[in-house]
C-alpha positions in Angstrom: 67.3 230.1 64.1 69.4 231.2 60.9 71.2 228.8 58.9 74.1 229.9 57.1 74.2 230.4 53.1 76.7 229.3 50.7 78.8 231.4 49.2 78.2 231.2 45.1 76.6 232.7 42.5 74.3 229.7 42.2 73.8 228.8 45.6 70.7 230.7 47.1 68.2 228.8 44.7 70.0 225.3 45.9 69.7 226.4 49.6 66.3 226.9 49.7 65.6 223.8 48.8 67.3 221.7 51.3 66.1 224.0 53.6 62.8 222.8 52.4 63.4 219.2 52.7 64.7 219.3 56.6 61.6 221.2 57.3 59.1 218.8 55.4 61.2 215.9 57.4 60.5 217.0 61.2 57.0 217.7 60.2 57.1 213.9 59.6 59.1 213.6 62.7 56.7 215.5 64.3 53.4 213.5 63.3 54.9 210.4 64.0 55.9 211.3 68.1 52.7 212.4 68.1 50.8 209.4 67.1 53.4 206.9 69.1 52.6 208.8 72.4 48.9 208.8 71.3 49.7 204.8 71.4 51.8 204.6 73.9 49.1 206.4 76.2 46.1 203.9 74.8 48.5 201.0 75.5 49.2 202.2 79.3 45.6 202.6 79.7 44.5 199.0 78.3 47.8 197.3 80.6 46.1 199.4 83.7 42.9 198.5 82.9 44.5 194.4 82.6 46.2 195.0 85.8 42.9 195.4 87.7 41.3 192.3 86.0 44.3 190.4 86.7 44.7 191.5 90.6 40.7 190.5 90.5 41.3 187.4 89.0 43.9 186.2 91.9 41.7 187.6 94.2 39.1 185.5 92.6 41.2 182.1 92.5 42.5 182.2 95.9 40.4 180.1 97.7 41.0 177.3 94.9 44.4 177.4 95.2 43.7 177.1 98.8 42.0 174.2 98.6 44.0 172.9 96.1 47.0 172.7 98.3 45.3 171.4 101.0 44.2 168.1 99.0 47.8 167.8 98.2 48.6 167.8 102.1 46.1 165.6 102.3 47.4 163.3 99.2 50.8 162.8 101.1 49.4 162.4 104.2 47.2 159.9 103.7 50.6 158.5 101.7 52.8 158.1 104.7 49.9 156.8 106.7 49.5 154.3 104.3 53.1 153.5 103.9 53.4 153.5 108.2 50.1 151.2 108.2 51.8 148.8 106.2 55.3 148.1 108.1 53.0 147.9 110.7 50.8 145.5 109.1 54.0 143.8 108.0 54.9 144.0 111.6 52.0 142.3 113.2 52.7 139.3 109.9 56.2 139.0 111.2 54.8 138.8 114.5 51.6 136.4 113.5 54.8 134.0 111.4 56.8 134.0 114.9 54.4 133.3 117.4 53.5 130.2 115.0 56.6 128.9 114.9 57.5 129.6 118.8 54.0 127.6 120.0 55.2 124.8 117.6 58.3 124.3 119.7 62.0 124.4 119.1 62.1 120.1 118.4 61.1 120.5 115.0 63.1 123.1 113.6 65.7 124.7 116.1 67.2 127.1 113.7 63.7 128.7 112.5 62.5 128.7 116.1 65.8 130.9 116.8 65.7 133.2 114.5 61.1 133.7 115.4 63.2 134.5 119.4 64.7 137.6 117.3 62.3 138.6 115.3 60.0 139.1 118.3 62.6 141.0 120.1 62.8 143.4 116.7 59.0 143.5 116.8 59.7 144.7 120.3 62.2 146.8 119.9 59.9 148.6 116.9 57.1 148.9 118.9 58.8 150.8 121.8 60.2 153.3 119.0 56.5 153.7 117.9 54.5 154.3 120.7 52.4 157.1 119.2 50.5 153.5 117.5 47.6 153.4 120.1 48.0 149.5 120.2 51.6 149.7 120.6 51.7 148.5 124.5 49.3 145.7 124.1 51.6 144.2 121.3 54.8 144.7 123.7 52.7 143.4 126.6 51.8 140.4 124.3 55.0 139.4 122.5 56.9 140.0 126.0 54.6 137.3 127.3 55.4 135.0 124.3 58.7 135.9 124.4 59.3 134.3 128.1 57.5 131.3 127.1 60.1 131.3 123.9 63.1 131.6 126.1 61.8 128.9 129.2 61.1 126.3 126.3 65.0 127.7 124.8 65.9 126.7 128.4 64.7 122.7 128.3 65.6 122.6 124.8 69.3 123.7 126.0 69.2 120.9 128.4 67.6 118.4 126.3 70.2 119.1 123.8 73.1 119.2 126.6 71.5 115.6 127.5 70.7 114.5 124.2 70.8 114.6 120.8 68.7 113.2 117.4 69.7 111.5 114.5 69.2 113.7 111.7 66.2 111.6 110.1 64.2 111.8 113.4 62.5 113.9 115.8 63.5 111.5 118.5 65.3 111.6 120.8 67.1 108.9 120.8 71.4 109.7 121.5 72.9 110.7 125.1 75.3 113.4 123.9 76.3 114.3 128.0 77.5 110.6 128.9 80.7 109.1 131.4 83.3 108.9 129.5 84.2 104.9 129.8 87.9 104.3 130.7 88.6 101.8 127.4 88.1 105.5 125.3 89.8 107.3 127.6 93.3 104.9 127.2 93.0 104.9 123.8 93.4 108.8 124.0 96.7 108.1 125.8 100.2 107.5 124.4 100.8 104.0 123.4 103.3 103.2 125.9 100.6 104.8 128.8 97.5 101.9 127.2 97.2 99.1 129.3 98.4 95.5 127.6 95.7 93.5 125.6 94.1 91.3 128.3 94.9 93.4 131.2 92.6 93.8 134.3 92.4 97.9 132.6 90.5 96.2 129.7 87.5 95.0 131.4 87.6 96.8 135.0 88.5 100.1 134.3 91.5 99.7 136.2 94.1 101.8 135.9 97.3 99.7 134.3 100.4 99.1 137.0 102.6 102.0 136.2 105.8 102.1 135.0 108.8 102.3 136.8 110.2 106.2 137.2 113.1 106.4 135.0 110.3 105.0 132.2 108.2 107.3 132.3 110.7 110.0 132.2 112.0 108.4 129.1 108.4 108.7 127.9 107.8 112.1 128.8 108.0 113.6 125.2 105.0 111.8 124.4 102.5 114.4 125.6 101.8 115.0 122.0 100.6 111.8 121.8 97.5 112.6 124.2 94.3 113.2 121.9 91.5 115.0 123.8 88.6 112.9 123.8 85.1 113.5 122.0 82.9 114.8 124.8 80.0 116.1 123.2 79.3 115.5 119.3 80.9 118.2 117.2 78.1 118.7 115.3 75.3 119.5 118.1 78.2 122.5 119.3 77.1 125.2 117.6 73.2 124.9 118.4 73.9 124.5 121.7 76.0 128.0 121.1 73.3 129.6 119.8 70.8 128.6 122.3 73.1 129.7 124.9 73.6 133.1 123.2 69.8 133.2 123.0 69.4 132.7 127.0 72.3 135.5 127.8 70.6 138.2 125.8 66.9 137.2 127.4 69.0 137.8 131.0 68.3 134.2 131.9 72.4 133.4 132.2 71.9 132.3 135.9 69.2 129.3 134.8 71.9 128.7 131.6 74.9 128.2 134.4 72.8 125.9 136.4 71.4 123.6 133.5 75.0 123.6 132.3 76.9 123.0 135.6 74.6 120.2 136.7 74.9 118.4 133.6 78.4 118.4 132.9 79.8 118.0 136.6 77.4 114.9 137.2 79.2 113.1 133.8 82.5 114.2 134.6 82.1 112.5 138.1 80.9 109.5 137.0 83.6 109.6 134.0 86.4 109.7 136.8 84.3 107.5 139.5 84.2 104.8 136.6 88.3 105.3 135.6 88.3 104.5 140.0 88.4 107.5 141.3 87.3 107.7 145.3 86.8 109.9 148.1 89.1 109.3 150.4 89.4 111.3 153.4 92.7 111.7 155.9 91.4 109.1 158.0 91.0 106.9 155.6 94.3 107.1 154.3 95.9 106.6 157.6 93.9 103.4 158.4 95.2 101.7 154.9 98.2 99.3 154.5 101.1 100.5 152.8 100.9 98.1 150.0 96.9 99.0 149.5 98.2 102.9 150.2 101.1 102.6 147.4 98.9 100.9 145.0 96.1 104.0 145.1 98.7 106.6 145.0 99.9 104.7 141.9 96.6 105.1 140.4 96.2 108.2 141.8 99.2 109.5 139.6 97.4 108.4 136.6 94.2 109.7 137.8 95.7 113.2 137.6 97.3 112.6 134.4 94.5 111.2 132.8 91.6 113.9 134.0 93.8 117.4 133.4 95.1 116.3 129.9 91.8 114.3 128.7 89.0 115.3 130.6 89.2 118.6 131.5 90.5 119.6 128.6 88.1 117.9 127.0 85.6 120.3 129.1 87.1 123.2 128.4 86.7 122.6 124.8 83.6 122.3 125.1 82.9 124.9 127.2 85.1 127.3 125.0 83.2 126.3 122.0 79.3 127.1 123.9 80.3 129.6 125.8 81.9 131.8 123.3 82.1 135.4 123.0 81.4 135.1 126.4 84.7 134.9 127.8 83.6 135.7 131.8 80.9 133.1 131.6 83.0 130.4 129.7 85.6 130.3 133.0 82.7 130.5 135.2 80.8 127.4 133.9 83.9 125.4 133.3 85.1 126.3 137.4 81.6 125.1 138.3 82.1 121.7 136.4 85.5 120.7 137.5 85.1 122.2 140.9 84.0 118.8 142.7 86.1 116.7 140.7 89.5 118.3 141.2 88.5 118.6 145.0 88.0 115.1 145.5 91.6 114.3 143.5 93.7 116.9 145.0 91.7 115.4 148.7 93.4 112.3 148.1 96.8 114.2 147.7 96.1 116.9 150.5 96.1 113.5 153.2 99.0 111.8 151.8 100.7 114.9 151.8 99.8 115.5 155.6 100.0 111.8 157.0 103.0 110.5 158.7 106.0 110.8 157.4 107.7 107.5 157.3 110.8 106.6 155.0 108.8 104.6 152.4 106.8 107.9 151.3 109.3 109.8 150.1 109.3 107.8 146.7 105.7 108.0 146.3 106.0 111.7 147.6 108.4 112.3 144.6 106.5 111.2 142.3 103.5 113.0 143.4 105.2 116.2 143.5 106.5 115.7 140.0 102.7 115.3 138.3 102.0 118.1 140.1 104.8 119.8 138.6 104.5 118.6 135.8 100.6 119.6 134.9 101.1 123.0 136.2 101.4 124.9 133.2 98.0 122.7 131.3 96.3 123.1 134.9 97.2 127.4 135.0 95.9 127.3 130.8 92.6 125.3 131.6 91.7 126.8 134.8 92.8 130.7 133.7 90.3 133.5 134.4 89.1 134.8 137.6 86.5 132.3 138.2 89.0 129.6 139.0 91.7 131.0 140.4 90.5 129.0 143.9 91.3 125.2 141.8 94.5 127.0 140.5 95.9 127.9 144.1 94.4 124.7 145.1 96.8 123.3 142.9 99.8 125.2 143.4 99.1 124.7 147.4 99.4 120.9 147.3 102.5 120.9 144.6 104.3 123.1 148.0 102.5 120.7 150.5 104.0 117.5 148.4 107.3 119.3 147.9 107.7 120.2 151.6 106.4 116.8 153.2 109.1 115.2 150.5 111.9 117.3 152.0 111.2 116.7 155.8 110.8 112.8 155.3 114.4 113.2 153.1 115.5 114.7 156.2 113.7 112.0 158.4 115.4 109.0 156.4 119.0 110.5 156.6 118.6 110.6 160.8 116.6 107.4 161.6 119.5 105.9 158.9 122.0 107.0 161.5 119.9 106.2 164.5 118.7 102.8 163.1 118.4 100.7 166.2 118.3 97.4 165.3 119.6 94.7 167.5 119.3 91.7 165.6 122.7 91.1 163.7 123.2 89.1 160.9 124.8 85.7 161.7 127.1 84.7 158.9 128.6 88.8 158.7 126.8 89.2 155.4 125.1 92.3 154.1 122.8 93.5 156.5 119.0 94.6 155.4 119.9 97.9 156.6 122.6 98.6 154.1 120.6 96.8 150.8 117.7 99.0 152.3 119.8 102.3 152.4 121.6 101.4 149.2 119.0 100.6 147.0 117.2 104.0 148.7 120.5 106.2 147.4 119.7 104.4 144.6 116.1 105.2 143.6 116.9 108.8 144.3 119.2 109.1 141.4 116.0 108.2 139.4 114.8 111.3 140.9 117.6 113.6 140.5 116.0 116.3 138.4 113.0 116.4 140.8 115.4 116.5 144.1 117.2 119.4 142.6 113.9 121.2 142.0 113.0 120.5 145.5 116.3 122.1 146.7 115.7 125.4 145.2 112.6 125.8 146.2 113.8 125.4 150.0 117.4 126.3 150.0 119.7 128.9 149.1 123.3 129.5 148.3 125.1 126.1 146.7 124.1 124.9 143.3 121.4 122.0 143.4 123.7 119.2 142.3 126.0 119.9 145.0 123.7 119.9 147.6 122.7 116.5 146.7 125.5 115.4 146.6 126.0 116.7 150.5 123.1 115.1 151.0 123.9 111.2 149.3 127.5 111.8 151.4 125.8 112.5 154.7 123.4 109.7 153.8 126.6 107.2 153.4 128.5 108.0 156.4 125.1 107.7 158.4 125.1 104.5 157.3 128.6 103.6 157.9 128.3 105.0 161.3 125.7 102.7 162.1 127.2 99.8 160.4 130.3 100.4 163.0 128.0 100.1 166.4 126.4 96.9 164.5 129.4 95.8 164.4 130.3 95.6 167.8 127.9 93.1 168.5 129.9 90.3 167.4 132.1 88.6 170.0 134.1 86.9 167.3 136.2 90.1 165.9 137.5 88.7 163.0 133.5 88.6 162.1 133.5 92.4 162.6 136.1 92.7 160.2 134.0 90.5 157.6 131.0 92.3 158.3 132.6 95.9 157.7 133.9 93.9 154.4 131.1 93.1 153.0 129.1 96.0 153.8 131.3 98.7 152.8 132.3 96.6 149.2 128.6 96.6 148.8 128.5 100.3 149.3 131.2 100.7 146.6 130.1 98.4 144.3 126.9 99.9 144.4 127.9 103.4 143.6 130.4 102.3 141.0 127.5 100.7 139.3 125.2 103.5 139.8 124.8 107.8 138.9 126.0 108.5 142.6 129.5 107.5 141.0 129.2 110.5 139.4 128.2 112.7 141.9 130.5 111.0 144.8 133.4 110.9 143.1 136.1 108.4 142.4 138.1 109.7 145.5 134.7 108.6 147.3 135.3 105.2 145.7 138.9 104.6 146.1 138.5 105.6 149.4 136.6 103.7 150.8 137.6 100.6 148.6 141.0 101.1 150.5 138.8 100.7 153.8 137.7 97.6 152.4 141.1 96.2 152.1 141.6 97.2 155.2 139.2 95.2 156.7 139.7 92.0 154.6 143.4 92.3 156.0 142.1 92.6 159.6 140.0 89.8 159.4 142.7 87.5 157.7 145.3 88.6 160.4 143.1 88.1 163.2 141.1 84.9 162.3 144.5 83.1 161.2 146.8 84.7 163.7 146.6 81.7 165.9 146.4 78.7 163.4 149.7 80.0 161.5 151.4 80.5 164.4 150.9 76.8 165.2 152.6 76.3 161.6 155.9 78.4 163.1 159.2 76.7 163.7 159.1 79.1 167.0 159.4 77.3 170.5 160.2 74.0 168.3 164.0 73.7 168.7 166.2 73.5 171.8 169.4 75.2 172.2 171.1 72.3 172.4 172.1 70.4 169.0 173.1 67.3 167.8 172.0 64.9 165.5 170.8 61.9 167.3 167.7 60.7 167.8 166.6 61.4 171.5 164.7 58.7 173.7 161.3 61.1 173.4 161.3 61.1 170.1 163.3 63.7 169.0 165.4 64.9 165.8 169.1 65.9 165.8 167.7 69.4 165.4 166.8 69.0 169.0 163.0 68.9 168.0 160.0 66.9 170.0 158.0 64.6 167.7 155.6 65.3 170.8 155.3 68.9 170.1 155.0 68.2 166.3 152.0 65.8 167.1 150.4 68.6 169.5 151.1 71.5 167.0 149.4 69.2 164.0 146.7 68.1 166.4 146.3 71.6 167.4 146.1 72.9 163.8 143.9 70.0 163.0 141.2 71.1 165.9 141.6 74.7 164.9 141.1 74.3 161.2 138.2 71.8 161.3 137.0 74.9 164.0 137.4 78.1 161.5 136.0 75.6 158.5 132.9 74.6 160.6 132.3 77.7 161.4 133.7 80.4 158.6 131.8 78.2 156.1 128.3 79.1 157.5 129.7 83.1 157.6 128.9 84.7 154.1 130.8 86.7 152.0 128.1 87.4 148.9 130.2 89.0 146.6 131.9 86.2 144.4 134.6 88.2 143.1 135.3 89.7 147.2 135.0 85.9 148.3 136.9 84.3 145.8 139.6 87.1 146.6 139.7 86.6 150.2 139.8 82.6 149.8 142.8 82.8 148.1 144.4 85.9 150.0 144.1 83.4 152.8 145.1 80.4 150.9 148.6 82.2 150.1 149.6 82.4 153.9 148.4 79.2 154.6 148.8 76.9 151.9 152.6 77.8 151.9 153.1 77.4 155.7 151.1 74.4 155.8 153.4 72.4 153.3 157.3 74.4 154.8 155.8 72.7 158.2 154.5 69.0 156.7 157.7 68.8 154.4 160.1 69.5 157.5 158.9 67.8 160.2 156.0 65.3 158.4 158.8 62.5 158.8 158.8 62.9 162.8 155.0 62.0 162.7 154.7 59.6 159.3 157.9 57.4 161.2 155.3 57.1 164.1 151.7 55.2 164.7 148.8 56.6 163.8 150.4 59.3 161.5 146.8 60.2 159.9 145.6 61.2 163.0 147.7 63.8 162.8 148.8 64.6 159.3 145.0 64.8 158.6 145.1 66.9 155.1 147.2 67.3 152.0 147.9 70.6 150.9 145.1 69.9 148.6 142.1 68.6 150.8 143.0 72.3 152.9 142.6 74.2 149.4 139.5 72.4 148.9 138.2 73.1 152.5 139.2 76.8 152.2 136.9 76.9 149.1 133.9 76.5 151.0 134.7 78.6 153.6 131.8 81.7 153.0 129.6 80.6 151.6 126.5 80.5 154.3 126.3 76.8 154.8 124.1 75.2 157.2 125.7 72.7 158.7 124.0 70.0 160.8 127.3 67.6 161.9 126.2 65.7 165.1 128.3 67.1 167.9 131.3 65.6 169.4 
């Protein structure tokens, strides 16, 4: 190809020579391409010639690599078999250590011996997970065996321990830890005012201490935080008895555990309650028994209750709670097993009161049954909760109804035979009769009772508030009485005795409820009422017994209707009147008197403040009378003979004779 020339005069000579130049250069250019592909062809050649050697060499080293691989494998293998041949081997050491320690026995060391029982139950477990160990069966087969000797010598150890327990520098045995509780601990777990006095029959016998009178203990009712729950088992010995019982649940053997642990504990608590004098006594028993012997146990048996669901079955249930835990189904269980034949043979006792006869004298004792019934309920539904004893809890519950019911129908029974009361025999002297001291004091006593009577009407009745409806039933109770009192009094022939006896009864009535709650609750019309009733009487009796001796004191039928003032041949005055009917009126007052003194002197009037009142309510008629009649016509007799056989008594010697009228004198004057 051209190249184009310069334009110049000078410029074809320059020309050339670049032209030159470029040329000499590609030639260069030229050479060199030549000799790089001349390389570059060598070089392909050698790196195909090195890719056959190398493909020759890999094919070459295969089968080392092979090999080496496999030893690897084999390396890592023989590793892990290593490393599973030791946990095994570590295994069968564990196992070897365990089976040491379980043929030594739990006495030595409980706690080491407890935790061989779980290692052979892991060794177990890690076996059955490994089964691909050819061995592995013989070794479960083995430590299964080993393991049920573990567990049956766990199940003496459990009772040994229940039984017994060692001082801490010993292997002996040498302690009961399961033993009666004696009754001198159990009343020092009792409030103060509860503890039998120093030197009482409680401190030696076991006896239970007389108990307090009703309205005491309800004043000493806010002492149940005074109870302490008594030591049963040591504190310390709890939690290996815990972990043995743990132990026995998780080998399956909680039916052996139950029995061990119900027939040691329900044999102490027995004897605990058989020592404090608890007995089994059945309906028949009960109904054979004296009153006085029958009051006496049901006394005790008060205390019994008290003392056995606020010491010692809480006691059990603590410790029951404390063995049993984390078992809640099986705690309730063994403690209902326990208590079972204890609280049968106390709520027995209560069960044939509660159906015996009723008579009058029960409903006290029925009272206070009813109430330690009541009030235990809520400590008997928190220690006997759970399923397992819901039979003692509605065994409970039944006989708190049963108590409350037979209390109610023997209320009802005391309120009719009151009314129907068919005694004959009246009292003498007028004074109060058994009957009303009986009922009184009765009306009496129930006011001690009034929170529990009012808890016994609303369980049975309906409508009126509780406090009225005892108060229906004290007024019912009172005219019952005082309907009786009435027919009793008929049986005196003397009337103005009736009178007296009506007196003194009713005043007794009043004074008694004046004195007494059932003031409050009857009312002061109640009281003035029938105070007005007693007036009533006292004037009865003063008008009829004295009728007939004051009218021998009246001027009437003495004078004539003639006058004058002469002295008359008989003896009369100039008023006309017959010193022979003046001696006959004084000898007739004379007879009468020395009749009502004789005889109203062996009546009674108890009440000082009634008899002093109706001495002197008589005294007030008479006294005046006598002394109008002596000072008017005393001359006509003291002018005669023998004027002291008929002017007998001063004003004076009468007063002094009127006060010994009623005061229930026996007299033994040799008759006339």
């Amino acid at each position: 190809m051209g190249i184009p020339s310069r334009k110049g005069g000078g410029a074809d000579g320059g020309g050339a020579v670049g032209v030159d130049v470029l040329s000499e250069r590609a030639a260069q250019m030229r050479e060199a391409l030549v000799k790089n592909q001349s390389i570059t062809d060598n070089m392909v050649s050698i790196l195909g010639s090195f890719d056959h050697r190398l493909s020759a060499l890999e094919t070459a080293m295969r089968p080392t690599q092979i090999r080496t691989h496999a030893v690897r494998r084999a390396h890592e293998n023989i590793d892990k078999t290593l490393k599973a041949a030791e946990v095994i081997l570590a295994q069968f050491d564990v196992s070897r250590q365990a089976e040491a320690k379980i043929l030594k026995g739990p006495n030595e060391d409980l706690e080491s011996y407890l935790k061989a029982i779980e290692q052979l139950r892991n060794n177990i477990q890690f076996f059955s997970n490994n089964k691909s160990f050819k061995s592995s069966d013989g070794v479960i087969n083995h430590t299964n065996n080993l393991l049920s000797k573990a567990i049956s010598k766990l199940e003496e150890e459990f009772k040994q321990l229940l039984s017994y327990y060692r001082f801490a520098s010993h292997s002996l045995w040498n302690r009961i830890a399961s033993k009666p509780v004696e009754p001198e601990r159990l009343f020092e777990c009792l409030p103060n005012s509860m503890r039998p006095s120093s030197g009482s029959p409680g401190n030696s016998t076991g006896k239970i201490p007389p108990s307090k009178s009703h309205s005491e203990h309800q004043n000493n009712s806010t002492e149940n935080s005074a109870y302490t729950t008594p030591t049963l088992i040591p504190p310390r010995i709890l939690p290996l008895l815990h972990d043995l019982a743990q132990q026995m649940v998780e080998a399956g053997n909680q039916q052996q555990l139950q029995r061990i642990y119900r027939d040691t504990r329900s044999t102490v608590l027995e004897e605990s309650l058989q020592k404090l004098g608890v007995e089994k006594l059945s309906k028949d028993d009960v109904q054979k028994m004296q009153w006085e012997v029958l009051e006496a146990k049901i006394g005790n048996w008060i205390h019994f209750m008290r003392i056995a669901v606020k010491l010692l079955f809480a006691g059990e249930r603590k410790v029951c709670d404390q063995i049993f835990a984390g078992f809640d189904s099986l705690m309730d269980q063994c403690f209902a097993e326990v208590t079972n034949g204890s609280v049968a043979v106390l709520l027995s006792f209560g069960e044939a009161i509660a159906k015996s006869k009723r008579s009058p004298e029960k409903l006290f004792v029925l009272l206070d049954m009813y109430e330690i019934m009541r009030e235990l309920h809520s400590e008997i539904e928190a220690l006997f909760r759970g399923k397992s004893c819901s039979e003692i809890r509605e065994s409970a519950l039944g006989l708190t109804k049963r108590l409350a019911q037979t209390a109610q129908e023997t209320f009802g029974d005391f309120e009719e035979a009151v009314e129907k009361d068919a005694t004959k025999t009246a009292v003498a002297d007028g004074t109060v009769h058994p009957l009303t001291s009986y009922v009184i004091n009765y009306v009496k006593f129930l006011f001690d009772y009034q929170s529990t009577l009012k808890q016994l009407f609303q369980e049975f009745e309906s409508g009126d508030d509780s406090h009225s409806q005892l108060a229906a039933v004290t007024m019912r109770i009172m005219q019952a009485l005082q309907t009786n009192l009435d027919g009793k009094s008929k049986q005196y022939k003397d009337v103005s005795l009736t009178h007296l006896f009506l007196m003194n009864n009713i005043h007794y009535m009043v004074r008694s409820v004046r004195r007494s709650e059932a003031k409050d609750l009857l009312g002061d019309d109640w009281v003035q009422r029938h105070r007005r009733i007693v007036q009533q009487h006292a004037n009865q009796y003063k008008r009829i017994a004295w009728a007939k001796i004051l009218q021998c004191l009246s001027v009437q039928g003495l004078t004539s209707s003639g006058g004058g003032s002469a002295v008359s041949a008989d003896g009369g005055n100039s008023s006309g009147v017959s010193r022979a009917i003046i001696k006959d009126r004084l000898k007739t007052f004379n007879i009468q008197f020395e009749e009502l003194h004789q005889k109203q002197s062996q009546w009674t009037v108890p009440d000082t403040e009634l008899r002093e009142s109706l001495r002197l309510a008589v005294a007030e008629v008479l006294l005046p009378a006598y002394r109008s009649f002596i000072k008017r016509f005393g001359p006509l007799v003291d002018n005669g003979k023998n004027a002291q056989k008929y002017i007998r008594y001063t004003p004076e010697d009468l007063e002094h004779m009127l006060g010994e009228f009623f005061e229930g004198k026996t007299l033994n004057e040799p008759k006339r």
